[in-house]
Each structure stands twice: as C-alpha cells, then as structure tokens.
C-alpha positions in Angstrom: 94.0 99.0 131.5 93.9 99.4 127.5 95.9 101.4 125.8 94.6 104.6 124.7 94.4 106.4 121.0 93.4 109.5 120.2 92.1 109.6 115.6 92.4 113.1 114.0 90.8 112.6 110.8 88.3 114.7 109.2 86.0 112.1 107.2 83.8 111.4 109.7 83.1 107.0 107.8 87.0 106.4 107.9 87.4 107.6 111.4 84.2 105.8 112.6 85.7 102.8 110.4 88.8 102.7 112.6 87.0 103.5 115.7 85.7 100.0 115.3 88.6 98.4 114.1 90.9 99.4 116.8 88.1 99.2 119.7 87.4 95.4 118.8 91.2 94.8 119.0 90.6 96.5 123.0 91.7 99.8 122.2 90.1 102.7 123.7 89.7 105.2 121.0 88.7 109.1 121.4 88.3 110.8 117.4 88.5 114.4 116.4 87.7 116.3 113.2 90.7 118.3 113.2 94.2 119.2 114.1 92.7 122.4 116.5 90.2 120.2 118.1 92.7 116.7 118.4 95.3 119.0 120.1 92.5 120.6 122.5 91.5 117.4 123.6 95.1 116.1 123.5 96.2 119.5 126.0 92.9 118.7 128.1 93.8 114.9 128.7 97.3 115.9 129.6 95.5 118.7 132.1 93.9 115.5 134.1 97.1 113.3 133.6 95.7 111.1 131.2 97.6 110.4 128.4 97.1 109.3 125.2 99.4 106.1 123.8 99.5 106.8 120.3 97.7 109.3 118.0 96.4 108.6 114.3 96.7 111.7 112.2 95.8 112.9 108.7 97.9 115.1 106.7 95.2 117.3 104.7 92.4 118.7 106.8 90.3 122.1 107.6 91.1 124.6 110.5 94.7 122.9 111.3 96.9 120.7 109.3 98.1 117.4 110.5 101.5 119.0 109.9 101.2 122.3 112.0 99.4 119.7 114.6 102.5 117.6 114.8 105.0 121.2 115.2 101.9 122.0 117.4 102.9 118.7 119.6 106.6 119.9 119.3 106.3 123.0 120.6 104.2 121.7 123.7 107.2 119.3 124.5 104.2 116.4 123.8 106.1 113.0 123.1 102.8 111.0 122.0 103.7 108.9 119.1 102.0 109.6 115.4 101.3 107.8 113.1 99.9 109.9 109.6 97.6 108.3 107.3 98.0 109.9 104.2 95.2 109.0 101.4 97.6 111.3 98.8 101.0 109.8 97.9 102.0 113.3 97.4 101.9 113.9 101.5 104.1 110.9 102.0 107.5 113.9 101.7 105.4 115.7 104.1 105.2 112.5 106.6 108.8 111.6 105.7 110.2 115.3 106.9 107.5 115.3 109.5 109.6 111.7 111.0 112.5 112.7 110.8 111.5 114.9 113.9 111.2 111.3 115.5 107.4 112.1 115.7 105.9 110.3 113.5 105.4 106.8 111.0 103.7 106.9 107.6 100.8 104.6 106.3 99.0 104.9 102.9 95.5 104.4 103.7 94.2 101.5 101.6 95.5 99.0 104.0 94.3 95.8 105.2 93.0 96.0 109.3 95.6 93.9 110.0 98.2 95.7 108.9 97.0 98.6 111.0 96.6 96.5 113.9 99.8 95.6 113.6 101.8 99.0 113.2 99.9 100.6 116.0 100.6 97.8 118.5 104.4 97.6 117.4 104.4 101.6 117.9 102.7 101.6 121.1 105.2 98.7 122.2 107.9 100.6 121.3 106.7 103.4 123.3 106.4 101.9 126.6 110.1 100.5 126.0 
C-alpha cells in the first residue's frame, strides 16, 4: 500500500511537476488548487476513513490561505503532517509560526527532487513512528 499525499498548490505546472515527481518515487498523489478545495477533499477522505500521509501546502493562494488551511486543520483536530513550500522568503516567518503549532516543516521551492524526496519520506516516517 503506498503512502498517500494530498498537493495544495495553486499553479497548476508546479503541482503537476510534483505530481510526477512524487508518483515515480510510488507515491499516490491527489492535488488541489486551493486551501477550500484541499481541506474539502481532505474532510471527504477522512469521511470514508482514508487518510492522507502527508500534505504539501503553499503559503499564498486564492479563496483560502495555506495559513487559515493549516488553523483550518487545527480546528478539525486533523493531525496530517504539512509541509509549506513557500516560493517567497518573506512567508518563511509565516511557516516558522505556523510550526511551531507542530503542524508543519518549511521548504523554499527551488529545490532539487531529491531533496524533496527526501523531506517527505523522512516526514512521513516520522509519522508512522
């Protein structure tokens, strides 16, 4: 059974980007455009007990922030492990408050595959621990 990550990112070529990334590393790999629709389908999944392992978040989108979507997660007692990719070195305060909360882990996007590979396996690891 592979391990299961929902994207929340609204550029649709960096999400489809890391779709393919984390699917040919055997990921299974559901994407939404926004915080509203990410939590819908994260609050439907969790309806049918299936749960995601991780979620990939951005900071700055439309219709709900990656920020109200992680208090959104707080508020539904949802212990689903984050981690933001922030394109803006400004947001990284934001992600830094935001993990404080426990919630979440900060990349700057720019980063090699591997590197991504290798922060989402260690938090997904950590997870089931």
């Amino acid at each position: 059974m592979s391990n299961k990550i929902l994207i929340v990112d609204d550029e649709e070529q960096f999400r489809f980007a890391l779709k393919l990334t984390l699917k040919r590393a055997g990921y299974e790999v559901d994407e939404a455009s926004n915080g509203a629709q990410g939590l819908d389908m994260l609050m439907n999944a969790e309806e049918h007990n299936s749960f995601y392992d991780l979620i990939i978040l951005d900071i700055q989108m439309p219709v709900m922030s990656g920020i109200e979507f992680v208090y959104a997660l707080q508020r539904n007692d949802i212990a689903t492990p984050v981690l933001v990719l922030s394109g803006h070195a400004d947001n990284t305060s934001y992600a830094l408050e935001l993990g404080r909360n426990g919630y979440t882990e900060l990349m700057v996007k720019q980063f090699e595959p591997e590197e991504l590979l290798h922060k989402v396996d260690v938090m997904i690891a950590n997870r089931k621990n």
